[in-house]
C-alpha positions as CSV (number, residue, x, y, z in Angstrom):
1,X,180.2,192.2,-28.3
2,X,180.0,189.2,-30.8
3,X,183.0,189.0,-31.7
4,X,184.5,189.2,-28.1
5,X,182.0,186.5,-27.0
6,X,183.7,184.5,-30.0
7,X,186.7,184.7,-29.5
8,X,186.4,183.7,-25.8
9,X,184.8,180.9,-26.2
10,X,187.3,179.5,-29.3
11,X,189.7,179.8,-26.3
12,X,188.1,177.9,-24.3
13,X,187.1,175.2,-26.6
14,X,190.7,175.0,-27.8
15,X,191.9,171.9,-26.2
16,X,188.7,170.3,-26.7
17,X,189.4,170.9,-30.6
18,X,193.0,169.9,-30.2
19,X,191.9,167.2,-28.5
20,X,189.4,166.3,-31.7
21,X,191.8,166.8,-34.3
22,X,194.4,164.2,-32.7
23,X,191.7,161.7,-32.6
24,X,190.8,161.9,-36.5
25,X,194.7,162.5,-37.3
26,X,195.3,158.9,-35.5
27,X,192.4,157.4,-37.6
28,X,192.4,158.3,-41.0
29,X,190.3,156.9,-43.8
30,X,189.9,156.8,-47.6
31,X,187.6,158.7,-50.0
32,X,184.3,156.7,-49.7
33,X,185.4,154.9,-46.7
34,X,185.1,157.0,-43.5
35,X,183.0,155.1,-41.9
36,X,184.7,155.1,-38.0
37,X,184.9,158.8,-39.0
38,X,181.8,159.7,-39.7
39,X,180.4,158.3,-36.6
40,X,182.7,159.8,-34.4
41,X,181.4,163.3,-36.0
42,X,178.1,162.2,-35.3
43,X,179.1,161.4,-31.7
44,X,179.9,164.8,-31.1
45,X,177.2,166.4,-32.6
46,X,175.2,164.9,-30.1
47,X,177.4,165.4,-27.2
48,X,176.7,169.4,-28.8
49,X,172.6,169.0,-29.1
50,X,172.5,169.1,-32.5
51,X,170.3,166.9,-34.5
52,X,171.9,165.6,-38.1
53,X,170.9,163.3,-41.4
54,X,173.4,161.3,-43.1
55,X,173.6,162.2,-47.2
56,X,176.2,160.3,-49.4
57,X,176.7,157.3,-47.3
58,X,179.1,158.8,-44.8
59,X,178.3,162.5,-44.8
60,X,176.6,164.5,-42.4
61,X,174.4,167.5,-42.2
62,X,173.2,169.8,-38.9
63,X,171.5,173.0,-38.4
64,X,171.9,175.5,-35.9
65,X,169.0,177.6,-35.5
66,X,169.1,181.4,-34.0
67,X,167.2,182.6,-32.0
68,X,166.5,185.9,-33.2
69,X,163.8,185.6,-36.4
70,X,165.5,185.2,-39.9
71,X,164.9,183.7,-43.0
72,X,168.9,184.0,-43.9
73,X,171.0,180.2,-44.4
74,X,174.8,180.1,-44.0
75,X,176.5,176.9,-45.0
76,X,179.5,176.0,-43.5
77,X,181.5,172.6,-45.0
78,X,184.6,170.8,-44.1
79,X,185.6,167.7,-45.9
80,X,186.5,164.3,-43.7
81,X,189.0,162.0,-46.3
82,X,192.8,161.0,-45.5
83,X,195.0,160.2,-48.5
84,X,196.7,156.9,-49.4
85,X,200.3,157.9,-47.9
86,X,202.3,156.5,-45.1
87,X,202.7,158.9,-42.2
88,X,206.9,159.9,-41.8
89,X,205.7,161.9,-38.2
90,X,206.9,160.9,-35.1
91,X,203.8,162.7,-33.3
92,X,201.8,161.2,-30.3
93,X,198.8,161.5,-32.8
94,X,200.7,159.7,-35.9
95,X,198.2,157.7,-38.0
96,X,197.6,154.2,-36.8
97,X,196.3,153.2,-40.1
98,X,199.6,152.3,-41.9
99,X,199.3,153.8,-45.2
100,X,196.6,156.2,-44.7
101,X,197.2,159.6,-43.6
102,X,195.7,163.2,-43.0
103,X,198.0,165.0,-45.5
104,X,195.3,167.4,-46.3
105,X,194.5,168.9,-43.6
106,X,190.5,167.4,-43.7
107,X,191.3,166.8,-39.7
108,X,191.7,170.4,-39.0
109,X,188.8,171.5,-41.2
110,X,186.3,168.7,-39.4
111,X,187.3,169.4,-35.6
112,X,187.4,173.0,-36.8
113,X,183.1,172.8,-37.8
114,X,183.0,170.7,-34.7
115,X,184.3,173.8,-32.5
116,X,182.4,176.4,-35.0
117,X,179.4,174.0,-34.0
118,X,180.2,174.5,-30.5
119,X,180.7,178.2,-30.4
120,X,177.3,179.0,-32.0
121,X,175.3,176.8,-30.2
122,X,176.1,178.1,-27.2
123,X,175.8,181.6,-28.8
124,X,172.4,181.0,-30.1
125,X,170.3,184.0,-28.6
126,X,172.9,186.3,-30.4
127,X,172.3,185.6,-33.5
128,X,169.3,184.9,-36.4
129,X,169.1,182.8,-39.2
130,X,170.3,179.2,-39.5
131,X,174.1,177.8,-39.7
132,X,174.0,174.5,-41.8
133,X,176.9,172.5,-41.5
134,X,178.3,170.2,-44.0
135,X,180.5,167.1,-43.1
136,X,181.4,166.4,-46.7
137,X,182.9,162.8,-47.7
138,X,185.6,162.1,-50.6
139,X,187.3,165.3,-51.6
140,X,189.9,164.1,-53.0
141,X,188.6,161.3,-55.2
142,X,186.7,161.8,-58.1
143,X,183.8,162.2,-58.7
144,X,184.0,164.3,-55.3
145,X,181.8,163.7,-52.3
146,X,180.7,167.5,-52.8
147,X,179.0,166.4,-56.5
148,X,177.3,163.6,-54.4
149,X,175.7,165.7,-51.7
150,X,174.5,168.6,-54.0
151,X,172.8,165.2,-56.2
152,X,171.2,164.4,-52.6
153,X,169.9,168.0,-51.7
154,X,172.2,169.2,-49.2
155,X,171.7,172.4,-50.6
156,X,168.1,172.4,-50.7
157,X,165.9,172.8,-46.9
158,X,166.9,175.0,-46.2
159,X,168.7,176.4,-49.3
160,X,171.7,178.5,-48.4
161,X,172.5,182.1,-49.1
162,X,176.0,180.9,-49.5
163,X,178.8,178.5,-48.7
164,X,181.5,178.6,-46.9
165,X,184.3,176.7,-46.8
166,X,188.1,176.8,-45.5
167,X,191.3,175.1,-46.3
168,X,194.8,174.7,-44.3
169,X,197.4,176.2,-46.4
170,X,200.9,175.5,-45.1
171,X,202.7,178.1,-47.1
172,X,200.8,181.0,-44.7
173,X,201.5,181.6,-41.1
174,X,199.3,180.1,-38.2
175,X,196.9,183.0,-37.3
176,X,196.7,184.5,-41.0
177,X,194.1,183.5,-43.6
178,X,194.0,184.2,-47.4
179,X,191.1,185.2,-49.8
180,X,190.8,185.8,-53.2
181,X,187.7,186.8,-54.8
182,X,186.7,185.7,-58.4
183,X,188.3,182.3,-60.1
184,X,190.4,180.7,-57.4
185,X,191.2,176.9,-58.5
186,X,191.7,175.9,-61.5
187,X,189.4,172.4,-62.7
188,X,190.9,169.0,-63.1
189,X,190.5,166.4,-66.1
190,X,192.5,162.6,-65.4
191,X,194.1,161.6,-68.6
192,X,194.5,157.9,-69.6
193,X,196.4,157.7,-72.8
194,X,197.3,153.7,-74.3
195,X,199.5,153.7,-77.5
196,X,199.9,150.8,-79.2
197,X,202.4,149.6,-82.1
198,X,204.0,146.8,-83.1
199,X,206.9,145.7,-80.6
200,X,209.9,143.6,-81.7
201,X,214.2,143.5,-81.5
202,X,215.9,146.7,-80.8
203,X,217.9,146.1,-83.5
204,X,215.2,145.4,-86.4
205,X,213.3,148.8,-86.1
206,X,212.2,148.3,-90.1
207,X,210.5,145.3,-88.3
208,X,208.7,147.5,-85.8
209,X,205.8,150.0,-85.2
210,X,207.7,151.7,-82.1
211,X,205.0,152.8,-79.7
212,X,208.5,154.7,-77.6
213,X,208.5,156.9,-80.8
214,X,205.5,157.4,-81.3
215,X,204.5,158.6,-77.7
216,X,207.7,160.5,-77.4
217,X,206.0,162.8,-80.6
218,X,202.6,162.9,-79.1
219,X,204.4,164.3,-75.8
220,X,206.0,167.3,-77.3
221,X,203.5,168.2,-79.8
222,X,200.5,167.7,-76.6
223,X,202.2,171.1,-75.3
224,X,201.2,172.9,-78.1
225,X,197.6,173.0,-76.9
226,X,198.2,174.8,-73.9
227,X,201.1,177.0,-75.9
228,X,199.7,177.9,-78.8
229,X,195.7,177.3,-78.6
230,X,194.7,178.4,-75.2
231,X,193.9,182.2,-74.3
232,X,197.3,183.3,-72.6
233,X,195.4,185.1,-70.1
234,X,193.4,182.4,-68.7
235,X,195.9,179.6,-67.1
236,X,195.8,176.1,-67.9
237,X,198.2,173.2,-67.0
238,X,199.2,169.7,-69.0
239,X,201.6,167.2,-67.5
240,X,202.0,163.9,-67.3
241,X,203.4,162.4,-64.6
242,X,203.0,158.5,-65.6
243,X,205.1,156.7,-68.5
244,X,205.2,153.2,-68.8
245,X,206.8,151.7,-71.9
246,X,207.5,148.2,-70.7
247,X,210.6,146.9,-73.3
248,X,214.2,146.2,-72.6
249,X,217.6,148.1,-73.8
250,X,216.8,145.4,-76.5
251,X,213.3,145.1,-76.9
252,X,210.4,147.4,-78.4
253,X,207.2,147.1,-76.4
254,X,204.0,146.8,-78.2
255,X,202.3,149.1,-76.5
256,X,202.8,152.4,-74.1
257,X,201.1,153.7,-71.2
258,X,200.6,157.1,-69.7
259,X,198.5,159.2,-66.8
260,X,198.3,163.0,-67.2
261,X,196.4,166.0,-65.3
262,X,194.8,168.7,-67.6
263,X,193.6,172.0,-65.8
264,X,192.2,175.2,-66.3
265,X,190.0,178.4,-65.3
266,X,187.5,178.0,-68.5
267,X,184.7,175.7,-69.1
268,X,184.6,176.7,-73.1
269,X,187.9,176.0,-73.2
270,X,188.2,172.9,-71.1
271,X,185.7,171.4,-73.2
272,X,188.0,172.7,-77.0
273,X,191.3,171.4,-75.1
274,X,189.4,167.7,-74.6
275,X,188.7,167.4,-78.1
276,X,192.4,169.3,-79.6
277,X,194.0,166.7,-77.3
278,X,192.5,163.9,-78.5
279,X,192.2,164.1,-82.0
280,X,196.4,165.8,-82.1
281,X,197.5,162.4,-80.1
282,X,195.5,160.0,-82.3
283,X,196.4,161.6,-85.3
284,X,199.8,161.1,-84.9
285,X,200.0,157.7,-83.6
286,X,197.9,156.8,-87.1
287,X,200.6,158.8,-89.5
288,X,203.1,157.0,-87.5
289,X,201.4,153.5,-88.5
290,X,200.1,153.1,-84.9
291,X,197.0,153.8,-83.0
292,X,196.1,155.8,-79.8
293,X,193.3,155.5,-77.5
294,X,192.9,159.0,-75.5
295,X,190.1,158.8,-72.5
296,X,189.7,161.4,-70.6
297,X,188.1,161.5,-67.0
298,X,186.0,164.5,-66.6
299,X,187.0,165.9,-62.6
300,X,185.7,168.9,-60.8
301,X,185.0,172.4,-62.5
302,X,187.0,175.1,-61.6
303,X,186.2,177.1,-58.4
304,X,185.1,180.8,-57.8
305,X,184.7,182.5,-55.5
306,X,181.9,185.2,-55.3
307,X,182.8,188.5,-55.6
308,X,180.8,190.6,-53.0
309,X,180.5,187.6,-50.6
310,X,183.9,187.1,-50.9
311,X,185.0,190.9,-49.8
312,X,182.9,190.7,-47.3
313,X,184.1,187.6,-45.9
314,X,187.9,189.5,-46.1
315,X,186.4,192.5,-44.6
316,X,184.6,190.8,-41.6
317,X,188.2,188.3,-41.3
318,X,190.1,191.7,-40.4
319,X,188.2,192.8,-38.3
320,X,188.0,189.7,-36.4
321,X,192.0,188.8,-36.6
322,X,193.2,192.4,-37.9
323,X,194.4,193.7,-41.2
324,X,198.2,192.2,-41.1
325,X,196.7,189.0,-40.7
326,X,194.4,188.9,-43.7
327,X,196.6,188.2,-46.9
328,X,195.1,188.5,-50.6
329,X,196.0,184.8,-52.4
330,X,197.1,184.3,-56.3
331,X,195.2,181.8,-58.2
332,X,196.1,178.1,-57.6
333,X,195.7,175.5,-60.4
334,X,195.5,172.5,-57.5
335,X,191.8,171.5,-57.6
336,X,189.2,171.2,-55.2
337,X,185.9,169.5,-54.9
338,X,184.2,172.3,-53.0
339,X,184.1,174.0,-57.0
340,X,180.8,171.8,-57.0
341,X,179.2,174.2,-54.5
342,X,180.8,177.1,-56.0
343,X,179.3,176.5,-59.7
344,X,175.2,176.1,-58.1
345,X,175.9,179.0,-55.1
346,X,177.2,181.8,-53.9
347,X,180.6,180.3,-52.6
348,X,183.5,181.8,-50.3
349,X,186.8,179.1,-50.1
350,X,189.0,181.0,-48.2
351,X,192.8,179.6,-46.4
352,X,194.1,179.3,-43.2
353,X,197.5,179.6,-42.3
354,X,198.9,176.7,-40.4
355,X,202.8,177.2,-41.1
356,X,205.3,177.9,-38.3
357,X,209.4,177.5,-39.5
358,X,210.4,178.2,-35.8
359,X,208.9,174.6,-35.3
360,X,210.0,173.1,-38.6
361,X,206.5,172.7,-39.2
362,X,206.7,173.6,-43.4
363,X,205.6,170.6,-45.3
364,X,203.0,170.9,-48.1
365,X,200.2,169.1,-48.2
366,X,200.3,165.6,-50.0
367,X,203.4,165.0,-48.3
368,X,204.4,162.4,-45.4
369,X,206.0,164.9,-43.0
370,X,202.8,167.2,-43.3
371,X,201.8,169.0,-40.0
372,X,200.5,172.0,-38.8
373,X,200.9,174.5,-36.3
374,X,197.5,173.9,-33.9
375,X,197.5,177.2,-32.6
376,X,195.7,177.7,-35.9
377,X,192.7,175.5,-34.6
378,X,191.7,178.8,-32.4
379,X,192.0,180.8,-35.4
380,X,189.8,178.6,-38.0
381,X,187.0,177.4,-34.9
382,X,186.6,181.4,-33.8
383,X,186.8,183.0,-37.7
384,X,184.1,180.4,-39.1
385,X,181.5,181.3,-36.8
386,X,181.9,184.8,-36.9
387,X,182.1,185.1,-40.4
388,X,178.8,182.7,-40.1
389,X,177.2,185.4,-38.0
390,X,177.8,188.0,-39.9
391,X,176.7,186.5,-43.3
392,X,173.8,186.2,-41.2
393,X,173.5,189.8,-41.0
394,X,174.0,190.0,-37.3
């Protein structure tokens, strides 16, 4: 009966969601910044009935209370931060903040808590135990708005039984959803590397302390931590994405520059890797008669996903969409700030499909041309609050 009053009324909130999700597409902020945002959520919540507390500067908590009695606390979170990229979609919702977009999909995942909000407050005598929901700031710059609200209390009164949380995921089809139980997403470390030499002609190299040379060794031999000194069965990444070495076809610089990502599944490990990295990179810049200086900014721990809640979250997501649409996901080694939650509580970060190639709409996330299908709004609005509900043991 639940699950048919659900899905009813995630019809009939659909446009309202739509409607939502076109408003926060249009006006996207930054990490830290989502100000306008923020207090169109808490708009809403009132227009719903529900009372909420600000945490984090622009973050927002709610609870909806059953009616039936029940000690048992679900949280449900979806993050609120656009990305520094200008929008290439020619949409009647198209960001009006040049250079500032929803690339992420954090519009669907608020206007999708908005219509979970909706769906269980008006289903409130079905259910016992207490929904909290969590409008999260900053996901996608470190340290993480999730690391800030935990440091406030968010989950403390009432402390949750679990978290839940969803993401869009535009390589699945609108009206599936993924899970993966166990390690999920792999953690993220920012790497700022500076190598310094002595810079000078092209031609007089004798003269020189070539930082090129240098970094070009440090490069190729970095590899070896993640090909010869991690675990081969537990995944980790090294790139570097960032070189500048600031010379001329005649000219040795004095110094070079680079930005890497390190990641990884293993805290142990992580921490090894930090310290192999470092003292490999300024060991050879010193043999090479240079110097290095290797800093290291720690990001968000890797994210796992508990094992039983997890299941059970799959097992309740067929029966609520059906088995052909419930997909089992590999792990990912992108990162994700809702591992904070994940490392203190029982944690379930599960995907929702938003692709649909008959429209073109294919894009990944992070990109200027990303979409996604909004028929997957009823899908993620109706499937939150019934998994809510039945973590709830309803």
């Amino acid at each position: 009966m639940i699950k048919e009053q659900i899905q009813e009324l995630a019809k009939t909130i659909y446009d309202d969601v739509v409607g939502n999700r076109h408003h926060l597409h249009a006006n996207p902020e930054l990490s830290f910044h989502e100000v306008q945002t923020s207090a169109f959520v808490a708009r809403k919540l009132e227009e719903i009935g529900l009372e909420y507390h600000k945490m984090a500067d622009t973050g927002l908590v709610a609870l909806i209370k059953g009616d039936k009695p029940s000690d048992k606390v679900i949280a449900l979170r979806a993050d609120m931060d656009a990305l520094p990229i200008l929008e290439a979609n020619d949409v009647p919702y198209k960001s009006q903040n040049p250079g500032v977009m929803h690339a992420c999909g954090h519009d669907v995942h608020t206007s999708s808590l908005l219509g979970t909000a909706k769906i269980l407050t008006q289903l409130k005598s079905e259910f016992g135990g207490t929904v909290k929901l969590i409008f999260q700031p900053a996901e996608e710059k470190l340290p993480g708005g999730a690391s800030l609200m935990i440091k406030e209390g968010v989950l403390e009164n009432p402390k949750p039984d679990a978290v839940i949380g969803q993401h869009v995921m535009p390589l699945i089809d609108a009206g599936k959803v993924g899970f993966r139980a166990g390690k999920y997403m792999a953690s993220t470390d920012e790497l700022y590397v500076t190598v310094k030499g002595k810079g000078g002609h092209g031609a007089q190299p004798q003269q020189n302390v070539d930082p090129v040379i240098i970094t070009a060794h440090i490069l190729t031999a970095l590899q070896q931590v993640v090909s010869r000194f991690a675990d081969p069965k537990s995944p980790s990444v090294l790139s570097f994405g960032k070189v500048i070495a600031n010379g001329a076809t005649n000219v040795i610089p004095n110094e070079v520059y680079l930005e890497g990502t390190f990641r990884t599944m293993d805290e142990a490990w992580r921490q090894e890797a930090h310290k192999r990295m470092k003292k490999m990179a300024e060991g050879i810049a010193e043999s090479m008669g240079g110097s290095c200086e290797f800093n290291i900014m720690r990001g968000y721990p890797f994210l796992i996903n508990e094992e039983k809640l997890t299941n059970n979250a799959r097992s309740h997501a067929e029966d609520y969409l059906g088995k052909e649409n419930v997909l089992d996901l590999d792990i990912w080694m992108a990162a994700e700030d809702f591992a904070y939650y994940s490392q203190v509580a029982n944690s379930c970060f599960y995907r929702l499909g938003t692709r649909n190639e008959e429209r073109g709409i294919t894009s990944s996330v992070h990109t200027p041309t990303f979409d996604v299908d909004e028929t997957a709004l009823q899908t993620s609005t109706g499937l939150m609050a019934y998994l809510a509900v039945k973590q709830l043991g309803n």
